[in-house]
N, C-alpha and C positions, 0 to 999 in steps of 0.2 A: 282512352285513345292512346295511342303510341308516342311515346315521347321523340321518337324518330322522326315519326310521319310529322307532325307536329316543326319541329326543326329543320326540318326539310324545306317546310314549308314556307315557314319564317324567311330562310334564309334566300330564298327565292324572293321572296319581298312581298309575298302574299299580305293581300291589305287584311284585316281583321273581319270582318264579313264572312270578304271569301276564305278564309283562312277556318270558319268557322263549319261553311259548306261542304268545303272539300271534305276536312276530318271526319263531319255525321255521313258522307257516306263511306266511310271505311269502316267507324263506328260499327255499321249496320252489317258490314259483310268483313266480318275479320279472318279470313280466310284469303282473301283479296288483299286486306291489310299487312297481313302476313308475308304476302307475297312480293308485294311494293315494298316493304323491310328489305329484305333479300338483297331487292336491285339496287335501293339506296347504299347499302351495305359493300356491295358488292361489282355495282356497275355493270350487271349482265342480268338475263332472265332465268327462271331457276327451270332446268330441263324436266320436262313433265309438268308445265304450268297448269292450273286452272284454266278450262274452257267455260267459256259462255256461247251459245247458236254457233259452237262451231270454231269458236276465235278464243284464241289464247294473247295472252298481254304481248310477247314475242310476233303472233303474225301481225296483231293491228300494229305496231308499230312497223315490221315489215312494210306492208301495202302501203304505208302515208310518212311523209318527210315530214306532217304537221303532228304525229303522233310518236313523241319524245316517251323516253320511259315512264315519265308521268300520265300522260297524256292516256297512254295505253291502259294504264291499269282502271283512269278514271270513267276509260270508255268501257272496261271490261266490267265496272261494275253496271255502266248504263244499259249496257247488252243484259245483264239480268235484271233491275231494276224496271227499266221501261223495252224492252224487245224491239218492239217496232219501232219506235222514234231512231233507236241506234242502229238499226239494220239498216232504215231509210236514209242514215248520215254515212255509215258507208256505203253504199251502192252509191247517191249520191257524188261520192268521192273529195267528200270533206269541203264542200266550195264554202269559202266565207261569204260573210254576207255584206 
């Protein structure tokens, strides 16, 4: 796992758990991981992102004030990993619960 992502995470004050979760699904899709480097990196989305159903880490964080550049890339791997649970959270429109 990236030593980035990783420190990122940290420093955001991710408890160990989560900190744990977050990382195996970047593990799993490093291509995504790669991408979240970038913005960490760089503070912007890389032009010609990764899509998943359609959604690139740039538009979901577009559509929702609850989807931070982290936020995005986590949901971007959730649009691939599970489809319908993340398609049903955005249409939805992200309500907490």
């Amino acid at each position: 796992m990236s030593d980035l992502i990783k420190e990122f995470y940290k420093n955001a004050g991710t408890l160990p758990i989560l900190l744990e979760r977050k990382t195996a699904c970047f593990e799993r899709n490093p291509d995504i991981a790669q991408e979240f480097e970038y913005w960490i990196t760089n503070k912007r989305f890389k032009s010609g992102g990764i899509e998943e159903q359609g959604y690139s880490a740039e538009k979901l964080a577009s559509i929702s004030e609850y989807l931070n550049g982290e936020g995005a890339f986590a949901l971007l791997v959730e649009l691939r990993e599970n489809p319908e649970k993340a398609l049903k959270r955005i249409k939805g429109g992200f309500k907490k619960k």
